[in-house]
TORVONU-137001 format. One line per field, with one value per residue: residue number from 1; residue in three letters; x, y, z of N, C-alpha, C in turn. Coordinates in nm, 4 decimals. Each point is the difference from the previous one (the first is absolute). Layout:
BEGIN
tormar c(NUM/...)
fivo c(Ala/...)
n.u c(X/...)
n.v c(Y/...)
n.w c(Z/...)
ca.u c(X/...)
ca.v c(Y/...)
ca.w c(Z/...)
c.u c(X/...)
c.v c(Y/...)
c.w c(Z/...)
This chain:
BEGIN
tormar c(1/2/3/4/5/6/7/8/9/10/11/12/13/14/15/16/17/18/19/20/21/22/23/24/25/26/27/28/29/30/31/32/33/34/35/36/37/38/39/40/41/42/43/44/45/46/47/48/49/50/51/52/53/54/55/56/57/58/59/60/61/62/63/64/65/66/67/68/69/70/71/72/73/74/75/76/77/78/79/80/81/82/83)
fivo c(Unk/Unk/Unk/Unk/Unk/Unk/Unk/Unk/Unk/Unk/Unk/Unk/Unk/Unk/Unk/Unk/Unk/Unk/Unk/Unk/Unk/Unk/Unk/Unk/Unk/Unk/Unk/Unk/Unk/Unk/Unk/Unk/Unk/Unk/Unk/Unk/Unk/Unk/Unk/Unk/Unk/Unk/Unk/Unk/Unk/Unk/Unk/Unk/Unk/Unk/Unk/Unk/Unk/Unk/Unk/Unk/Unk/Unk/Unk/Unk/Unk/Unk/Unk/Unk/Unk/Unk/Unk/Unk/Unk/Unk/Unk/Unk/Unk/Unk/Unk/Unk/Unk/Unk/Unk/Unk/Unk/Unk/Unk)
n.u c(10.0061/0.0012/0.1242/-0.0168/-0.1299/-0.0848/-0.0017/0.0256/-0.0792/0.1114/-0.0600/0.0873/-0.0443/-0.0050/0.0806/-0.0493/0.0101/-0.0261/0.1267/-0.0673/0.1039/-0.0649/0.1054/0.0241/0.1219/0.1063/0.0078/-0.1707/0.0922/0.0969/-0.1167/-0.1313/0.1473/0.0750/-0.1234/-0.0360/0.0828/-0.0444/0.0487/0.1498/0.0316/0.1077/-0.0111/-0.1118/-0.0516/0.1065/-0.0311/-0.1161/0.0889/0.0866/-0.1013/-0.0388/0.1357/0.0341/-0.1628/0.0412/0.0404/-0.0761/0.0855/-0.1395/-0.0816/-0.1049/-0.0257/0.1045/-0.0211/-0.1277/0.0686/0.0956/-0.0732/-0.0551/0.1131/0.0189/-0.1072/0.0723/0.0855/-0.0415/-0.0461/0.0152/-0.1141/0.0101/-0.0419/0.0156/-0.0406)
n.v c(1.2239/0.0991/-0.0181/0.0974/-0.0700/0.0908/-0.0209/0.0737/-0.1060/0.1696/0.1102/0.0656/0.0989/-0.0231/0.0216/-0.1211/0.0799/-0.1291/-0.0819/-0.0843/-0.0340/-0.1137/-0.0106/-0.0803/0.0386/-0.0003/-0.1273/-0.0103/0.0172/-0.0939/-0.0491/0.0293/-0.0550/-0.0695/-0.0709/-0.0487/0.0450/0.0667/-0.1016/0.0652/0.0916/-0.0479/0.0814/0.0402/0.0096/0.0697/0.0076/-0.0012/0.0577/0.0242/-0.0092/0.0640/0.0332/0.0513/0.0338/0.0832/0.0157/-0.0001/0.1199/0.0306/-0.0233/-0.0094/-0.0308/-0.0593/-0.0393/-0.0933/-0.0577/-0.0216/-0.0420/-0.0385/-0.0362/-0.0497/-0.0888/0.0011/-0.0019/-0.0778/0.0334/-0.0792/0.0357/-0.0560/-0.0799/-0.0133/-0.1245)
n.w c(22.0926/-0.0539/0.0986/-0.0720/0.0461/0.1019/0.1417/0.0185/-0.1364/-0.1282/-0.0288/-0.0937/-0.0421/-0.1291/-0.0988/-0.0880/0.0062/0.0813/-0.0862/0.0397/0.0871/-0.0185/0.0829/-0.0485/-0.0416/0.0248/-0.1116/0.0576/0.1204/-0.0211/-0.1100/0.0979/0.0738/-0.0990/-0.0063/0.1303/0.0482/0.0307/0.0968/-0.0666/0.1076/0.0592/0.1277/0.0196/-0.0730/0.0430/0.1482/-0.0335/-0.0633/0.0817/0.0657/-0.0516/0.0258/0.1618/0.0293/-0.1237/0.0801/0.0395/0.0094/-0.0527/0.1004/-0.0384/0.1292/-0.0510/-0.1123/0.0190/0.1444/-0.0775/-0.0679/0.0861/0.0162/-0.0855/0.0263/0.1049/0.0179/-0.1244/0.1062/0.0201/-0.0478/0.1099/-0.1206/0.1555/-0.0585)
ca.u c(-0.0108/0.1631/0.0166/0.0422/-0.0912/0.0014/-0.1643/-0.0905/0.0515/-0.0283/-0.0478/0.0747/0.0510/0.1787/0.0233/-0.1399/-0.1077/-0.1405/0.0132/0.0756/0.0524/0.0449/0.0758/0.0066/0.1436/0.1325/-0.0035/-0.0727/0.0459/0.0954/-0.0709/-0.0513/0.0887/0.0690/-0.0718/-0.1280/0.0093/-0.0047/0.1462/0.0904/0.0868/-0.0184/0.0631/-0.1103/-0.0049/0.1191/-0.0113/-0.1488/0.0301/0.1316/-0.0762/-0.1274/0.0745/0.0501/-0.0918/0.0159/0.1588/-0.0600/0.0480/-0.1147/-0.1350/-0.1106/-0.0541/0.0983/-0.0552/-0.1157/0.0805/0.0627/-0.1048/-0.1143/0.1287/0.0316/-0.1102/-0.0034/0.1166/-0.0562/-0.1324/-0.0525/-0.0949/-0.0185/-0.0695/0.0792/-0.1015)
ca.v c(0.1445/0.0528/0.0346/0.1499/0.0321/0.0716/-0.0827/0.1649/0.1877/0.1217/0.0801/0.1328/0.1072/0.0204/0.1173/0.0296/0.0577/-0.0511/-0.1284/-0.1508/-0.1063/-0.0843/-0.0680/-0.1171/-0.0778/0.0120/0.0542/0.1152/0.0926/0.0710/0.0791/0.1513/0.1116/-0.0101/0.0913/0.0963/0.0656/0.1575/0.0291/-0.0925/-0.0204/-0.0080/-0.1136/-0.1526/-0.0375/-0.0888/-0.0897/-0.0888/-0.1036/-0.0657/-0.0893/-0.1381/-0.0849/-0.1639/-0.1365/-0.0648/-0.1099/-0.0997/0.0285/0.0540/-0.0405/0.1175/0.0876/0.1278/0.0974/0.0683/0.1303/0.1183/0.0492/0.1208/0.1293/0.0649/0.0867/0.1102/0.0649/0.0533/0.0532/-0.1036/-0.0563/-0.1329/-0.0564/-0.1695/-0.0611)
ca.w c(0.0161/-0.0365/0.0802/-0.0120/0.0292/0.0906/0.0776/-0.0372/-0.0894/0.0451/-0.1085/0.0151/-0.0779/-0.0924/-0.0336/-0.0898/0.1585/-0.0089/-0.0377/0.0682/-0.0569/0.1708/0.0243/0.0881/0.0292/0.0130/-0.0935/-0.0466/0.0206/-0.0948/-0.0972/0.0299/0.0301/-0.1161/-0.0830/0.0356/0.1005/-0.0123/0.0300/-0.0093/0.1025/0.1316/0.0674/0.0328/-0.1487/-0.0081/0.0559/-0.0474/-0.1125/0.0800/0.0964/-0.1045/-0.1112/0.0749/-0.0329/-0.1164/-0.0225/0.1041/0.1559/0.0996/-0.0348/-0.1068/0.0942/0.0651/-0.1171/0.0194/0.0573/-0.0916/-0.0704/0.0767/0.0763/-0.1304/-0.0310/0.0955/-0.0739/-0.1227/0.0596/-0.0874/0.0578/0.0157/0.1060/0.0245/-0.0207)
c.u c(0.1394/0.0026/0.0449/-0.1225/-0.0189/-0.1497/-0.0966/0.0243/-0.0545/-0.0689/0.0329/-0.0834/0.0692/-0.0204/-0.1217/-0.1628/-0.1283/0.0378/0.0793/0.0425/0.0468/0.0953/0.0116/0.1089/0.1084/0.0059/-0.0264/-0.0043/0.1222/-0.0140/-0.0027/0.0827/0.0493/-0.1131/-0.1004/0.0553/0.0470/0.1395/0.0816/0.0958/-0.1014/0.0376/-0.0821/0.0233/0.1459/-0.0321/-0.0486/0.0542/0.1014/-0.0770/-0.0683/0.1263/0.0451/-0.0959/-0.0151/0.1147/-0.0525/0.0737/-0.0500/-0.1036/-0.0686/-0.0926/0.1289/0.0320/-0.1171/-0.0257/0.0529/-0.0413/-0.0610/0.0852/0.0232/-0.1367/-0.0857/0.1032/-0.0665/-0.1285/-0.1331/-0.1056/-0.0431/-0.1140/-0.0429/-0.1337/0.0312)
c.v c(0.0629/0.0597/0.1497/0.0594/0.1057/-0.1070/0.1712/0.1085/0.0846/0.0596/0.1189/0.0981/0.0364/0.1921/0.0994/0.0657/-0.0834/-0.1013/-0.0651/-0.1258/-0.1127/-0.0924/-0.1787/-0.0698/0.1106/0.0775/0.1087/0.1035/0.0796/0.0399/0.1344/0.0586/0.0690/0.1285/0.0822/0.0807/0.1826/0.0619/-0.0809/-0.0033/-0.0092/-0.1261/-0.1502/-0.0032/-0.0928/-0.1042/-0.1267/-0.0496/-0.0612/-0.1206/-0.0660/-0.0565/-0.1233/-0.0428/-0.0586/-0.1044/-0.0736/0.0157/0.0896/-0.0198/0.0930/0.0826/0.1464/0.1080/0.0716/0.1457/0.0743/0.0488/0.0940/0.1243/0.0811/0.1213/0.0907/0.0911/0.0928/0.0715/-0.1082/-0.0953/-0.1704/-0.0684/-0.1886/-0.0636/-0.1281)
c.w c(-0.0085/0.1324/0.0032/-0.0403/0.0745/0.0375/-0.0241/-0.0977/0.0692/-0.0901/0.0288/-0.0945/-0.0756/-0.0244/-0.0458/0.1293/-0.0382/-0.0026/0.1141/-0.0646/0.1381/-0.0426/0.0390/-0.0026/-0.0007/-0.1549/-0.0998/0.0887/-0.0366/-0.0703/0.0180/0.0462/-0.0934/-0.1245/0.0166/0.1198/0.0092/0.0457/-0.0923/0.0678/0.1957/0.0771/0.0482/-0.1741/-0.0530/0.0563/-0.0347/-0.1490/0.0457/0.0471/-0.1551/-0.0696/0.0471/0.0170/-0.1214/0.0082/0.1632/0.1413/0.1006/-0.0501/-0.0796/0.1088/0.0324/-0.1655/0.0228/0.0975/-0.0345/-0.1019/0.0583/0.0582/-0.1036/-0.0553/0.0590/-0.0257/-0.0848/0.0050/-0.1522/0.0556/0.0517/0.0751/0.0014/0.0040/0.1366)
């Protein structure tokens, strides 16, 4: 199992009004920050790619992105929802 897994995807809301898209790693969250996200500035949003990069480089776990993920998407008044 790739450990940059998340143990609980998310399913957010992208830009597109109706369309979801769920989450299940680190990775494919950098993704949706990077391309799907309605903000390109802020401060949880900085944050949450700061955080998915050192779990990309393995010096925090993928539960502490997933968190930031969700900070971020609040931030972004961005719809979530945790399975």
């Amino acid at each position: 199992m790739d450990p940059k897994r998340w143990s609980k995807p998310i399913t957010f809301e992208t830009p597109n009004l109706g369309q979801y898209r769920t989450i299940v790693s680190t990775q494919e969250a950098v993704r949706a920050l990077v391309n799907d996200w309605p903000l390109q500035k802020g401060r949880q949003l900085k944050a949450a790619r700061k955080t998915c990069a050192a779990v990309l480089d393995g010096k925090k776990p993928p539960s502490e992105a997933r968190n930031a993920f969700i900070a971020a998407a609040v931030e972004a008044d961005v719809f979530v929802r945790e399975k």
